[in-house]
N, C-alpha and C positions, 0 to 999 in steps of 0.2 A: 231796430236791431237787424244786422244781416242774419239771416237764417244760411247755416251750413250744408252744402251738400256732402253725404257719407255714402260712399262706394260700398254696393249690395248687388250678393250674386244675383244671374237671372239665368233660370232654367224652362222659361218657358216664354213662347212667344206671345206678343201684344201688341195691339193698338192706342196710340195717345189720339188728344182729338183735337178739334180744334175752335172754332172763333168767336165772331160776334155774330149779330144779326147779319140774317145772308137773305138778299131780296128774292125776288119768283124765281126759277128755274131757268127764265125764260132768257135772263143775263144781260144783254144786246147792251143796254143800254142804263142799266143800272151802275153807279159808281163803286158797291159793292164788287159784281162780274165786270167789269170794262178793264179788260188786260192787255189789251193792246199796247205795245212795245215792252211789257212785262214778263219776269219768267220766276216762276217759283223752283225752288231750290228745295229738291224730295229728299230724303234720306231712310231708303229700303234696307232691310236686311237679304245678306244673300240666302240662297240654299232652297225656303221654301217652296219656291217656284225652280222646277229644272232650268224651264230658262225664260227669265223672266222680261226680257229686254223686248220681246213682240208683242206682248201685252202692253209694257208699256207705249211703247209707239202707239198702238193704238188708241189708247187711254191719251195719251198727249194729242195727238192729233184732233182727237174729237171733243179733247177741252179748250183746244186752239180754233178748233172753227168756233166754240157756243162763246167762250171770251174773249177770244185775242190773245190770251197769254200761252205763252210757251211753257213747256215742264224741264226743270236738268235733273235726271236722277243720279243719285250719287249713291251706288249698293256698298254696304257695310257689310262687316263681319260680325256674329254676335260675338263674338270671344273679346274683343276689343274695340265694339260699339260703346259699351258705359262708359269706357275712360275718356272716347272722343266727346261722348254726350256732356258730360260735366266741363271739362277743359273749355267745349263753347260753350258752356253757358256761362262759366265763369267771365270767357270773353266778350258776353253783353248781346245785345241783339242783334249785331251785325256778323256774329260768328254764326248761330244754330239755325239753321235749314226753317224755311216756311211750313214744310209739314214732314213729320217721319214718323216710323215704326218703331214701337219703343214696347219694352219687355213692361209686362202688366207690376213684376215687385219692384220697376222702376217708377211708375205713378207717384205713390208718394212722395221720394225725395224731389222728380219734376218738377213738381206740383208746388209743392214747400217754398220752392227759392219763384216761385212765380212764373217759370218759364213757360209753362204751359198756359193755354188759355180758358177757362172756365167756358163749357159752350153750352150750360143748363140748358139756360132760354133759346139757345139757337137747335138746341135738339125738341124744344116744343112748340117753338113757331114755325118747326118743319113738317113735325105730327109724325117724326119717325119715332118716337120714344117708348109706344107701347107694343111696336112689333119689334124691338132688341131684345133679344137672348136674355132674360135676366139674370142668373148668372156672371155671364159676359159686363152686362151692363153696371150688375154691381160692382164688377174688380175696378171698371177705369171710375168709379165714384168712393171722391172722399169727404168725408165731410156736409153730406148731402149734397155737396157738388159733384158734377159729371167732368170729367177730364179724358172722354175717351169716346169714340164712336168703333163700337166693334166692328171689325173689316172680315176676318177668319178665324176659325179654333178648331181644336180639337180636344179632345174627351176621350178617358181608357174607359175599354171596357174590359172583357173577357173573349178572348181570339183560340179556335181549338182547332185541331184535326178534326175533320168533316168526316174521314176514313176512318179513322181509327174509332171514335164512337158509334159509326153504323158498324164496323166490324166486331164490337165489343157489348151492341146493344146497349150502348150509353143513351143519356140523354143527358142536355144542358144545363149545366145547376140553376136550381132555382132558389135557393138555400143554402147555409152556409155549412150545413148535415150533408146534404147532397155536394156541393165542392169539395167535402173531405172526403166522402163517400168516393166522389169520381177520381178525384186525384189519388187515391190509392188502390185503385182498380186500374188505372192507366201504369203506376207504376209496376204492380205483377204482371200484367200482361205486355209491358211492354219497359223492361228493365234498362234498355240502352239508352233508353230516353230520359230527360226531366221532365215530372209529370207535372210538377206547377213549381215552378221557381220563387222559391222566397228568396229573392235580390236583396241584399242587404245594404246596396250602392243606390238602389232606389224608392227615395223617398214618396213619389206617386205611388206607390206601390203598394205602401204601408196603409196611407193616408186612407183609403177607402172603407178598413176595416175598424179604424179610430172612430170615424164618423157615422157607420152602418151601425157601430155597438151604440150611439148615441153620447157618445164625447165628441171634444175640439181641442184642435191642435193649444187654441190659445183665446182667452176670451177679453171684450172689452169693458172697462167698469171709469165713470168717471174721466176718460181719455187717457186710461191706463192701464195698458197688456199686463195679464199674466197669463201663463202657460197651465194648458186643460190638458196637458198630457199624459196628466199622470192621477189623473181622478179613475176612479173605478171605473164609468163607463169607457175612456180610452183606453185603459188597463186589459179590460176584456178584450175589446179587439184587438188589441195589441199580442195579445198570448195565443188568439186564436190563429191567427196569422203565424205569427213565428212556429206553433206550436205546430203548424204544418208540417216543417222542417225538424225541429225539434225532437218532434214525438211521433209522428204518421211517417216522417221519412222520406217525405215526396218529394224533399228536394236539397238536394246531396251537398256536402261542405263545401264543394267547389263554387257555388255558386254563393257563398254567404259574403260575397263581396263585388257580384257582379251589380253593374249600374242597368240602366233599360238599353242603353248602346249594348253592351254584351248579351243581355238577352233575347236583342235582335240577331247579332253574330248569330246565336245558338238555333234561331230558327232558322234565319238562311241555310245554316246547316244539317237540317230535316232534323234535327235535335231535343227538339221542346213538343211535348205532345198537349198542355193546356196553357196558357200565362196572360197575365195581363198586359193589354197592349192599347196603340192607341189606335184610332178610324183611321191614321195614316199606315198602320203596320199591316196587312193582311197586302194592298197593293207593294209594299216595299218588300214582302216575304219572295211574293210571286217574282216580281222582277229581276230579285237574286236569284230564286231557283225555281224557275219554270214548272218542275215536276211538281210543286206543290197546286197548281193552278185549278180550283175546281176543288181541293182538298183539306178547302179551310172553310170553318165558321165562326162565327160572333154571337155573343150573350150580355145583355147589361151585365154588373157585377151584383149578385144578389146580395138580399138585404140578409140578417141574420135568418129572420122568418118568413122570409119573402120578400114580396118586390125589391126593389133597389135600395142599395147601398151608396151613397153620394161618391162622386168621382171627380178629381180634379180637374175643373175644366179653364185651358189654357188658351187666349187668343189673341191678335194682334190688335190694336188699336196703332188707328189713323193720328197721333198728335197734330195739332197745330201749337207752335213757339209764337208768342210774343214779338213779333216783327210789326213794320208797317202793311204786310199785305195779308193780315189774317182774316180778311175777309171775302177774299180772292179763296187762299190756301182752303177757307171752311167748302166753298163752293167743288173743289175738286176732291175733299175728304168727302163730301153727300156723293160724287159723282164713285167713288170706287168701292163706297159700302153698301150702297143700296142699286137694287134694280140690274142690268144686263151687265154689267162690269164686277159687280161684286160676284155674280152668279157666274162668271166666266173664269174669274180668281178660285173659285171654289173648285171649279170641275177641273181645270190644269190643274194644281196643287195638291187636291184630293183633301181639302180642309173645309169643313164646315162653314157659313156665310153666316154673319151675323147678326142674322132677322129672323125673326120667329116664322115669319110667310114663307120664307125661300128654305128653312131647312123643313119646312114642312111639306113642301115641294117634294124636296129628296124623300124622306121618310115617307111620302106617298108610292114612290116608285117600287116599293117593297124589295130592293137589293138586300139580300140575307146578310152582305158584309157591309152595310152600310147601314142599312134600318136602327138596327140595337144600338149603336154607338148614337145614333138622333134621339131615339128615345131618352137614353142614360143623358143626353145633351138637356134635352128640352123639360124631364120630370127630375133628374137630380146631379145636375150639376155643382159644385162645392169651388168655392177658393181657397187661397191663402189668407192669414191675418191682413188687413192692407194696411198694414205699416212699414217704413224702410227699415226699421228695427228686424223683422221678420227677412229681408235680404241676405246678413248679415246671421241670422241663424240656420239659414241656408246654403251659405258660402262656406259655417264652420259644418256642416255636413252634422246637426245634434240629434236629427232621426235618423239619418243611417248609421251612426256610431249609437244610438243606442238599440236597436235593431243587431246590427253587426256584434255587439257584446251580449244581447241576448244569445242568438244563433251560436257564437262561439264558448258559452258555459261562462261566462266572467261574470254574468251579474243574473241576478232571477227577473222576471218581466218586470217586477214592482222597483227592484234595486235601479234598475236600469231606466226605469220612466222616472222615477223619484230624480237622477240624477238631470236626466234631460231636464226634465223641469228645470230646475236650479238654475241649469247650465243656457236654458233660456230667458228665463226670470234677471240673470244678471245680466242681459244683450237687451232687455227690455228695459231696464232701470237705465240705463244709459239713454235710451233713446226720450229725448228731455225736448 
């Protein structure tokens, strides 16, 4: 039976992977590497890299000398990568690219129609498998199969004014007492500001406080989702969070509809004095507003009673498609995930590297705006359901509309998670 592909948002970036068995390193002379008069056909997304075209050359070049084959990249848009991604595949093997960048809640439906290529055994005859991110590792694997070698990511944590808590005798929350605590001391003292943003636009946003209280978005039983949204422990943090806004008042009507794009706007605009952000936002603050340079810090997002609070963690995978040269393609996805190429994609883009070694590396260097988002990486990272059913509740936006109707009085936490539920329960009954 053809298996169907169904169009599902993607709000976050990822890595597919790729192939079969891929021989030594060493290439020259292996029928696997021998590329000679050969050229693989990439398919990047733009944006994350400011400019990403020197990297590659380099990366092509020095896969051109170890195999002979040439690289063509072809940069994409995410806005309108899914609908190219599906139109090739529906056009067979000779339409979709040898290896590309594909958003992690697109794994599933990939995967589904075959297009991807199952690289289990080629991620453990390489012995890269025990230093991947697990986290990471888990989103491109379905099924006990792996469909994804992680290339980069990123992970919120909690981003502050550096100034304004030595000036106020703050200290970091480490607690979910303490974040209420702090977020309503920041708001007295400093009124023109928003002291922690409840975004109602932003679904990462929510999701940390779901999982901290010891709920899930949506659980598996049988190879069939139902939504854990609206169970007590999701409940709780669910209220705790809103009730920010709500009840503590730290973050004003205005903002009950903003996404994480506007609550970036808001810090460029020295506006937001705590919020949740990601390891890419403290350098994306500063390059907007210079003034802030030196004026910010970073905290995991605590747990209710401490430690951490799990945070979604988003990352690119490397696919390799179903073509005749996916043995080739697996050889140049090992070559930009691991080692001097992956680590060089890290430090231009300012995104995490997909190996337990190398982000261990960074978090060794003790950078204060970089360290805490490694950690929150490496001890509690979280996903999404990994079903395309969960695209598709993503696209209809059922945690920020229940979120956004708590905020605006329409519904009570429970009325409003009761309904999410439902409202995903029936996007999951479809997904057959």
């Amino acid at each position: 039976m053809k298996r169907r592909v169904i169009a599902a948002g993607c709000i976050t970036l990822c890595l597919g992977l790729t192939a079969t068995a891929c021989g030594g390193d060493d290439g020259g002379s292996d029928s696997a590497t021998d590329g000679k008069g050969k050229t693989l056909t990439v398919w990047i997304m733009e944006g994350t890299n400011p400019d990403a075209r020197p990297f590659f050359k380099e990366a092509g070049d020095a896969f051109e000398k170890k195999t002979g084959a040439k690289i063509k990249v072809e940069y994409q848009q995410w806005a309108t990568a899914q609908k190219k991604f599906t139109t090739a595949i529906e056009g067979g093997a000779d339409q979709v690219p040898d290896v590309a960048e594909v958003g992690t809640t697109w794994v599933p439906q990939f995967a589904e129609t075959d297009a991807l290529v199952d690289v289990t055994d080629d991620v453990k005859k390489s012995g890269l498998g025990d230093d991947l991110v697990e986290g990471l590792k888990d989103a491109g694997t379905l099924d006990g199969k792996q469909y994804g070698m992680p290339w980069y990511a990123g992970v919120r944590s909690i981003v502050y004014r550096k100034d304004l808590f030595e000036k106020y005798d703050l200290k970091p929350p480490t607690t979910w007492k303490e974040l209420q605590a702090t977020a309503r001391t920041l708001k007295e003292k400093e009124p023109k500001k928003v002291a922690f943003p409840v975004a109602g636009g932003a679904e990462m946003f929510a999701a940390p406080f779901v999982w901290g209280a010891g709920g899930e978005l949506a659980t598996e039983s049988g190879g069939k989702w139902k939504s854990g949204i609206n169970s007590p422990e999701a409940v709780k943090g669910i209220e705790f969070y809103t009730g920010l806004a709500t009840k503590d008042k730290v973050s004003p009507a205005k903002v009950n509809t903003w996404t994480e794009k506007e609550v970036g706007d808001a810090w460029n605009k020295g506006e937001i004095s705590m919020a949740i952000g990601g390891n890419w936002t403290p350098k994306a603050i500063v390059d907007a507003n210079p003034d802030l340079k030196g004026k910010l810090g970073a905290v995991p997002i605590p747990g209710e009673n401490g430690g951490m609070s799990k945070s979604f963690l988003g990352g690119s995978y490397l696919s390799t498609f179903n073509t005749d040269k996916k043995e080739l393609a697996w050889e140049f996805v090992k070559m930009l995930t691991t080692g001097e190429f992956a680590a060089k994609w890290a430090e231009q883009t300012n995104y995490f590297p997909g190996q337990n070694s190398e982000l261990k590396k960074i978090a060794a260097k003790k950078d204060p705006l970089v360290e805490p988002f490694a950690k929150q990486m490496l001890e509690a990272g979280a996903t999404v359901p990994k079903t395309k059913a969960y695209g598709e509740i993503q696209a209809s936006k059922v945690i920020p509309g229940m979120v956004q109707s708590i905020l605006t009085g329409k519904a009570s936490v429970q009325e409003a998670a009761d309904k999410a539920a439902k409202d995903m329960d029936a996007i999951f009954a479809k997904d057959k």
